[in-house]
C-alpha positions as CSV (number, residue, x, y, z in Angstrom):
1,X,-176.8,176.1,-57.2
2,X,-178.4,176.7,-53.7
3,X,-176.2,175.3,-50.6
4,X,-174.7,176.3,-47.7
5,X,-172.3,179.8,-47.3
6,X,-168.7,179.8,-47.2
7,X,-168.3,180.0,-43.1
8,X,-171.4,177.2,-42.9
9,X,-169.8,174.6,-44.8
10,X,-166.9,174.6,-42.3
11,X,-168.4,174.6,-38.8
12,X,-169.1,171.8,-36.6
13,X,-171.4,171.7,-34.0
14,X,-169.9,172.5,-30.5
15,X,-168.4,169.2,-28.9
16,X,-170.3,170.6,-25.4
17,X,-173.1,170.0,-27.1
18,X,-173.1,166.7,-28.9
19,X,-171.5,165.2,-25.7
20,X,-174.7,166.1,-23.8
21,X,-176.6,164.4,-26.7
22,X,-175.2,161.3,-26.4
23,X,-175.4,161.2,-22.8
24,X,-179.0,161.5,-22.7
25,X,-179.0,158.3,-25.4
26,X,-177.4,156.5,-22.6
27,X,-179.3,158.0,-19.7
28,X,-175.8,159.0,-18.3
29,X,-174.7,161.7,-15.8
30,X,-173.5,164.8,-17.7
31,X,-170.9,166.3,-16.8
32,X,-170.3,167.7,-20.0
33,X,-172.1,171.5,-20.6
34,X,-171.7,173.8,-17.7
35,X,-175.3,174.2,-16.7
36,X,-175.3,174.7,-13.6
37,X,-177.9,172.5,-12.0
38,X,-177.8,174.2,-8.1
39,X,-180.7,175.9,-6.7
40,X,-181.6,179.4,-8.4
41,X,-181.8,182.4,-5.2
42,X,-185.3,182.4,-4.2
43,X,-185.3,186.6,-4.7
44,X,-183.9,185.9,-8.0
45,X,-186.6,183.5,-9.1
46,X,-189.9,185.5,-7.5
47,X,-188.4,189.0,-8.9
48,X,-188.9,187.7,-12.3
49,X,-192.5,186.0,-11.8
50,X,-193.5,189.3,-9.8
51,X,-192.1,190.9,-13.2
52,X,-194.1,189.2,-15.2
53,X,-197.2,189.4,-13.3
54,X,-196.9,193.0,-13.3
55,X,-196.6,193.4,-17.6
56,X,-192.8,193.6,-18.1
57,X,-193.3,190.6,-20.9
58,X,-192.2,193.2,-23.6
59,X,-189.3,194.5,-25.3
60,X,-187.1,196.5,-22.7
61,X,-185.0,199.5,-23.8
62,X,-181.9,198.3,-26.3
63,X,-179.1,198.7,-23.1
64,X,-181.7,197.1,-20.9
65,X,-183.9,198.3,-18.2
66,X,-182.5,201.1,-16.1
67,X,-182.8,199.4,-12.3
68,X,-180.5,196.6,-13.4
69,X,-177.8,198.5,-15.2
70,X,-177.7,201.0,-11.9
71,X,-177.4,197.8,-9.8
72,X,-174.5,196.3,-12.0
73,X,-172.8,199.5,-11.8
74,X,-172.8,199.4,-8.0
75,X,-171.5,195.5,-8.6
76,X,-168.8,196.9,-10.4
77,X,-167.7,199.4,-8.3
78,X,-168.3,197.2,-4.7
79,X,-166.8,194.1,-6.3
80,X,-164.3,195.0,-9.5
81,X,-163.8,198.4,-8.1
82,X,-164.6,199.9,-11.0
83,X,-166.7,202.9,-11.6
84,X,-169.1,202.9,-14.4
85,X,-172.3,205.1,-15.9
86,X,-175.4,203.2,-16.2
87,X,-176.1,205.5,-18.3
88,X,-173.8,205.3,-21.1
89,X,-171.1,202.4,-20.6
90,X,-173.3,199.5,-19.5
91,X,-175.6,197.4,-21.6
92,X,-177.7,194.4,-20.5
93,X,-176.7,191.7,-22.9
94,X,-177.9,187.9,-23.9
95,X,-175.5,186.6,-22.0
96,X,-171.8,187.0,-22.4
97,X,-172.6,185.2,-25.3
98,X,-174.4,187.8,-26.6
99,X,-171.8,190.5,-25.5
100,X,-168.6,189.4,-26.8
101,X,-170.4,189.0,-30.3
102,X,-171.8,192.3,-30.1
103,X,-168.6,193.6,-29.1
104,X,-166.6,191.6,-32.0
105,X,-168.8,192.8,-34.9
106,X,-168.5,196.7,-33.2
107,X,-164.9,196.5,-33.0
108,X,-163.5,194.6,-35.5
109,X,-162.8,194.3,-39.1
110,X,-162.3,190.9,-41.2
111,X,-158.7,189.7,-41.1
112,X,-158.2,191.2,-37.9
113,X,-156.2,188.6,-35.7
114,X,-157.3,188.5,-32.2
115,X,-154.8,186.5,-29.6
116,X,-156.7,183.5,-27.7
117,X,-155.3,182.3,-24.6
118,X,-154.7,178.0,-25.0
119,X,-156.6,175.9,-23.6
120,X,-159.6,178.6,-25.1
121,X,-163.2,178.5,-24.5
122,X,-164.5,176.9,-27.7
123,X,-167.2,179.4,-28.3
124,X,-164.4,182.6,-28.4
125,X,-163.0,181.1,-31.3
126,X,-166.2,179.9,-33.0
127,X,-167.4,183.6,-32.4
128,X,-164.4,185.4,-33.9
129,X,-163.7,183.2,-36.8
130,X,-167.6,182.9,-37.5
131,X,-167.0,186.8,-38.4
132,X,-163.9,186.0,-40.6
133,X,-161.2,186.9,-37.6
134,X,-158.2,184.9,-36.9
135,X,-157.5,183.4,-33.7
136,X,-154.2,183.1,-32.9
137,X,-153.3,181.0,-30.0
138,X,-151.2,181.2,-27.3
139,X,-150.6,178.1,-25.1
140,X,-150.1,178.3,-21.2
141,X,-147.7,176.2,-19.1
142,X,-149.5,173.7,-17.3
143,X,-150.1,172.7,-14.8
144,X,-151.1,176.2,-13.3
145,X,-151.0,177.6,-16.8
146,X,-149.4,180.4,-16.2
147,X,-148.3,182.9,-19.1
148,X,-145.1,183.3,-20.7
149,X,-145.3,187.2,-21.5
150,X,-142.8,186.6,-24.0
151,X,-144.7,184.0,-26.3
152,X,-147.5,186.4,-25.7
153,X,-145.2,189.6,-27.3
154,X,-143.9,187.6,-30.2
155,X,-147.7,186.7,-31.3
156,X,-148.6,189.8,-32.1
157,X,-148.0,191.5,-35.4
158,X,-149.7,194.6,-37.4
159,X,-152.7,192.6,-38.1
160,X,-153.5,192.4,-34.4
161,X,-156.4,193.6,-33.0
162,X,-157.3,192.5,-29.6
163,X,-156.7,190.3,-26.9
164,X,-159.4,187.5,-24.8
165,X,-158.6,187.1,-21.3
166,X,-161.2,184.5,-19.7
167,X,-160.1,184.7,-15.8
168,X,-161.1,182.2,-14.1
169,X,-161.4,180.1,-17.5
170,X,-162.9,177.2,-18.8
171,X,-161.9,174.4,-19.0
172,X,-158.6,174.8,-17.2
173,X,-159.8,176.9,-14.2
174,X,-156.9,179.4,-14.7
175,X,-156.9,182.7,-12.7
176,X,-154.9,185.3,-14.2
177,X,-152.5,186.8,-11.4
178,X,-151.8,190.8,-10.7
179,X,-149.1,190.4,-12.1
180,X,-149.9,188.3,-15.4
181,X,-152.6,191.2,-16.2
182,X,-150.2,193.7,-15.9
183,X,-148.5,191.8,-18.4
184,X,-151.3,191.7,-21.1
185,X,-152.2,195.2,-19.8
186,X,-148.9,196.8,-20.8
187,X,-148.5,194.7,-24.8
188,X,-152.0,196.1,-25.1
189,X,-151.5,199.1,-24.4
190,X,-147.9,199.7,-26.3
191,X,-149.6,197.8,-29.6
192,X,-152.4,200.0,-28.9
193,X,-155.2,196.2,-28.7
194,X,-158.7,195.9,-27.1
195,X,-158.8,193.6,-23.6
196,X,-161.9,191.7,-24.4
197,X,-162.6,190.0,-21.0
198,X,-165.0,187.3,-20.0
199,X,-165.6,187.4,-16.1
200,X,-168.5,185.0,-15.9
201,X,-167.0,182.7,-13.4
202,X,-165.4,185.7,-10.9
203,X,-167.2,184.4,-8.2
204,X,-165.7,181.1,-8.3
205,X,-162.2,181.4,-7.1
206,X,-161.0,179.0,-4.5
207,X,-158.2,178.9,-1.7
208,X,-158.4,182.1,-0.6
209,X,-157.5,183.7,-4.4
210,X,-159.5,187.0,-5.3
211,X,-161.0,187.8,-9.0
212,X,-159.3,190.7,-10.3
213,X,-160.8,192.8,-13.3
214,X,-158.4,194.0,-16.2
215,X,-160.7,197.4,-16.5
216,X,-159.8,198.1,-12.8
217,X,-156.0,198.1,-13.2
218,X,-154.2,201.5,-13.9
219,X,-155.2,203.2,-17.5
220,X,-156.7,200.4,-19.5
221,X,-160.2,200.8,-19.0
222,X,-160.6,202.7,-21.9
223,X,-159.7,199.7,-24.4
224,X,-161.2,196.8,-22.0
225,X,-164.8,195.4,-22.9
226,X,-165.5,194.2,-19.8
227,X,-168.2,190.9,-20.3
228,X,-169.9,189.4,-17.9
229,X,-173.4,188.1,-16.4
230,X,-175.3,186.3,-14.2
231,X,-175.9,182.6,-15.7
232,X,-173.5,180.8,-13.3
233,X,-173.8,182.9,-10.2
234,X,-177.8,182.8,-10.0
235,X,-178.0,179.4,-11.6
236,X,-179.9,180.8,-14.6
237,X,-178.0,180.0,-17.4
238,X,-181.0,179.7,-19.6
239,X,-182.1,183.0,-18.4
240,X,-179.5,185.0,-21.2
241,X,-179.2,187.9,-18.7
242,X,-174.8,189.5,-19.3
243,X,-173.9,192.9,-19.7
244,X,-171.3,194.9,-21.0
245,X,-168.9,197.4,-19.6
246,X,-166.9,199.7,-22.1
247,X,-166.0,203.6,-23.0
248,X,-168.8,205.5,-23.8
249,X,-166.4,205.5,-26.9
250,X,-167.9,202.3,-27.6
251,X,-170.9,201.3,-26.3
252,X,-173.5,202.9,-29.4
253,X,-171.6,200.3,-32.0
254,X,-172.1,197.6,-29.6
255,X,-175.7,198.3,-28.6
256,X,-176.7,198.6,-32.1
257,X,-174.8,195.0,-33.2
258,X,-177.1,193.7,-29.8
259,X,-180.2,195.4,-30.8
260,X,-179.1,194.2,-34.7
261,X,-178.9,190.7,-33.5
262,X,-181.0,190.2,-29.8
263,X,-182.9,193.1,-29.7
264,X,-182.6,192.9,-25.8
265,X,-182.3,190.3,-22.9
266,X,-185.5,189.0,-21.9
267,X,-187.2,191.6,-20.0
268,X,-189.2,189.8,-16.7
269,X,-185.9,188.0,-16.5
270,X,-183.6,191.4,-16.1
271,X,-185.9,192.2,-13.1
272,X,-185.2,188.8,-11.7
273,X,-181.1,189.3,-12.3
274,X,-181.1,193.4,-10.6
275,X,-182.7,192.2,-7.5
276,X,-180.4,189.5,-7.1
277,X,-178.2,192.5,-7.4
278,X,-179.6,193.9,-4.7
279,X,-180.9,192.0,-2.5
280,X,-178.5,188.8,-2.1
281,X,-176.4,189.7,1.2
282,X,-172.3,189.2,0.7
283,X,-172.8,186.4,2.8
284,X,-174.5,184.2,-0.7
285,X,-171.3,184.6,-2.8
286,X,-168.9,183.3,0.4
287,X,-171.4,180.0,0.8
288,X,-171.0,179.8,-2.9
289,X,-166.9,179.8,-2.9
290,X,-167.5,177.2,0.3
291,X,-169.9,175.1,-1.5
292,X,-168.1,174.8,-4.7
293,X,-165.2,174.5,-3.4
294,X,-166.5,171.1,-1.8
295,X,-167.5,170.0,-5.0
296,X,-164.2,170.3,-6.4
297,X,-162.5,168.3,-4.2
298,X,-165.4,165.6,-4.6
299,X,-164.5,165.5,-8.5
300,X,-160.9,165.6,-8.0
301,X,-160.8,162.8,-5.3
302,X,-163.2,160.5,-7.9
303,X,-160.9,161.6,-10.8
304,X,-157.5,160.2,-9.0
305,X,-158.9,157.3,-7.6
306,X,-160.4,156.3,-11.0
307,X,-156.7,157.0,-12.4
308,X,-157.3,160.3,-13.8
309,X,-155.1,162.7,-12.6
310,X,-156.8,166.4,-12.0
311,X,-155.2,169.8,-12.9
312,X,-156.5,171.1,-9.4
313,X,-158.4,174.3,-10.6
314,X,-158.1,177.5,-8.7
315,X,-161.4,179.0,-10.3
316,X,-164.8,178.0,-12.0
317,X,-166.3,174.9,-12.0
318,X,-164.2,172.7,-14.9
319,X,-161.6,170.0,-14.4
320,X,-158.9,169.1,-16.6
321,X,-157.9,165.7,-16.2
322,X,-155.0,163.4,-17.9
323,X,-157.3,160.7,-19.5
324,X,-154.3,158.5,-20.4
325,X,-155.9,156.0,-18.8
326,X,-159.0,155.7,-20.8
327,X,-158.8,153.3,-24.1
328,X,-159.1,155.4,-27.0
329,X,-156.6,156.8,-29.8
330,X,-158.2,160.4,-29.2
331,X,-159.9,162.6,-26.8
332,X,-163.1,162.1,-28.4
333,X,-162.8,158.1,-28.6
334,X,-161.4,158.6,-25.0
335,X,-164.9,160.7,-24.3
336,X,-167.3,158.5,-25.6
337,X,-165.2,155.0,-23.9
338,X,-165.3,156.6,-20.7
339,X,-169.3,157.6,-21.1
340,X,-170.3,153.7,-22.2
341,X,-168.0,152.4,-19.5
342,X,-168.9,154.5,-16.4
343,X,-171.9,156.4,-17.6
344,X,-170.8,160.3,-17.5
345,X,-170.0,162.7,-19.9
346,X,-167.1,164.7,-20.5
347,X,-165.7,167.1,-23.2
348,X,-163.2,165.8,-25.4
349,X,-159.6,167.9,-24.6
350,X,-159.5,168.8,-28.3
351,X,-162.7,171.1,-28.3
352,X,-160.2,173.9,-26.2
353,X,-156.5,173.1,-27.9
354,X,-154.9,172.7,-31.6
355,X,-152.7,170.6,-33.1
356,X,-153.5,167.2,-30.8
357,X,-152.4,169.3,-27.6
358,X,-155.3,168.2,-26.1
359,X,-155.7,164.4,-27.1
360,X,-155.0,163.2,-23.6
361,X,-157.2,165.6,-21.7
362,X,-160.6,165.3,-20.6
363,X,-162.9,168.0,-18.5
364,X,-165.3,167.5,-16.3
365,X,-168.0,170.1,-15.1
366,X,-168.6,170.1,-11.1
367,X,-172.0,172.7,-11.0
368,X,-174.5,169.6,-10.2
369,X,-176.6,168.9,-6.9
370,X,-174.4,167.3,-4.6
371,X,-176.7,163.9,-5.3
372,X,-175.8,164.0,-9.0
373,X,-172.1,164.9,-8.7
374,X,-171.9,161.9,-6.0
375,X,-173.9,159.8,-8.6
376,X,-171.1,160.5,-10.8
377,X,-168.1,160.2,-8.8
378,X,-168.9,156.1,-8.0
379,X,-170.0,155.9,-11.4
380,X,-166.2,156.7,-12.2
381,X,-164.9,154.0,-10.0
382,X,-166.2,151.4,-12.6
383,X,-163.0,152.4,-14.0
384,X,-160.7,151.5,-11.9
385,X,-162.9,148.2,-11.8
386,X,-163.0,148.0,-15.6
387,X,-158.9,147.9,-15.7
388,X,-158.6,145.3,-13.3
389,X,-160.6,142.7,-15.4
């Protein structure tokens, strides 16, 4: 009688990941998982060995150790303008990861339907229906994906709960407007629903756009759990170093479904994280928006001249791209044509939409050197060479 539970014997393993498997069997470029293969800040990097050196190789308290959460509330405040207590509405997380299911099993109940934003990040909606929630989706308009406050209104019903906002999002590189949070700010706040928000790409917005945080916006702090971290930005993504910002309303449930789960962030590696904090001038996060910025353009240029056409992305470092072009009767046979023709990985379009919205649609991740992302863009010309035979 023994075998797998109920939610086991229906999961998959992430596409992400098995894409990045099968690129290694072919010794390909993967531009698959968002790893984030730059340079990690020298101040970053010798924090954590000085950290280590010096003992802090055990557990830390459950919220995390008190010089980085005082150093993410001054990010907050200099850079979200939002003002936060160290004390009591910030916890160091295992990455955002790591928050938004700490914050999920703190804040809701089974049954509870919690509105997804379409294309979705594939983990949000492994996450909530791993903990017997429903996603319920609602698509953007491409090209920009912009939101139809309408469709967003007539989704909701007395089951509920909450709303994810991902801004800028993977895959589609959407950044949520003013405007468009004011939106989901006011249906949250007239059907009474949590904002859970994942910022981890807020400091990759391009063309002159500014991140804006849903918690800094007029009288919705209280019921926005604000998620964040610093895998993309320092280039430590196996580092598991996020945080949480909430009401001191909720941060006890949370911190105990963390401590339940984690038990805390690795501890040499928050040292690492607060004096990037502190010590990186403003002067890092501009080169970053200039040099990533560069990289986009590099993708998008190889993606049209190998007959992909690019939804041009106005944040993080994902492009999707119409794959109409590649052989294949779905996104995944599309995937794995392109990887044995050309040599680089991709996610299938179906690991971040329903119902075959996503069969045509490929992303591509651009946070690789500039050798390896050049590597990959002639490897994409074959083709364009490959359709002329």
């Amino acid at each position: 009688m023994l075998g797998l539970s109920d939610m086991a014997s229906r999961i998959v393993q992430s596409t992400i990941r098995t894409m990045s498997v099968e690129c290694e069997k072919v010794g390909g470029v993967n531009l698959a998982q968002g790893v984030c293969d730059t340079e990690v800040p020298a101040v970053v990097r010798k924090a954590a060995e000085a950290a280590m050196e010096a003992g802090h190789n055990q557990y830390t308290r459950a919220d995390g150790i008190a010089s980085l959460r005082q150093a993410i509330a001054g990010k907050l405040l200099r850079q979200n303008g939002i003002a936060a207590d160290p004390e009591s509405e910030i916890l160091v997380t295992s990455g955002v990861t790591g928050g938004f299911d700490s914050s999920c099993r703190a804040l809701l109940n089974p049954g509870d339907e919690v509105i997804l934003f379409e294309p979705y990040y594939g983990y949000h909606y492994a996450t909530l229906a791993s903990q017997y929630c429903k996603p319920v989706l609602v698509p953007l308009d491409p090209p920009d994906y912009s939101l139809a406050a309408d469709r967003l209104a007539a989704a909701i019903n007395p089951k509920t709960r909450g709303i994810v906002v991902n801004t800028p999002a993977n895959p589609s590189g959407k950044v949520f407007s003013r405007g468009e949070l004011a939106k989901i700010a006011e249906i949250a706040t007239r059907h009474d629903l949590f904002i859970f928000t994942d910022e981890i790409y807020q400091h990759f917005v391009y063309d002159g756009q500014r991140h804006l945080s849903p918690a800094s916006l007029p009288g919705i702090a209280e019921r926005t759990i604000t998620i964040s971290g610093f895998s993309k930005v320092f280039s430590i993504t196996g580092w598991r170093i996020g945080y949480v910002y909430a009401s001191a309303k909720w941060t006890p449930a949370i911190n105990y479904f963390h401590d339940l789960t984690y038990v805390c962030a690795p501890s040499a590696l928050q040292h690492g994280a607060a004096a990037g904090l502190e010590l990186l001038p403003d002067s890092f996060y501009s080169d970053l928006i200039d040099e990533y910025q560069h990289k986009r353009e590099m993708i998008c240029d190889a993606l049209r001249e190998a007959g992909l056409e690019p939804s041009v992305p106005a944040g993080a470092y994902y492009v999707l791209a119409d794959a109409s072009a590649v052989p294949g009767a779905d996104s995944i046979e599309k995937a794995m044509n392109l990887l044995h023709l050309t040599g680089v990985a991709c996610v299938p379009g179906e690991a971040f939409f329903q119902g075959g919205r996503g069969e045509h649609l490929l992303r591509f991740c651009f946070a690789k050197t500039t050798s390896d992302l050049a590597n990959a863009c002639e490897r994409l010309a074959r083709l364009r060479q490959e359709a002329r035979r």
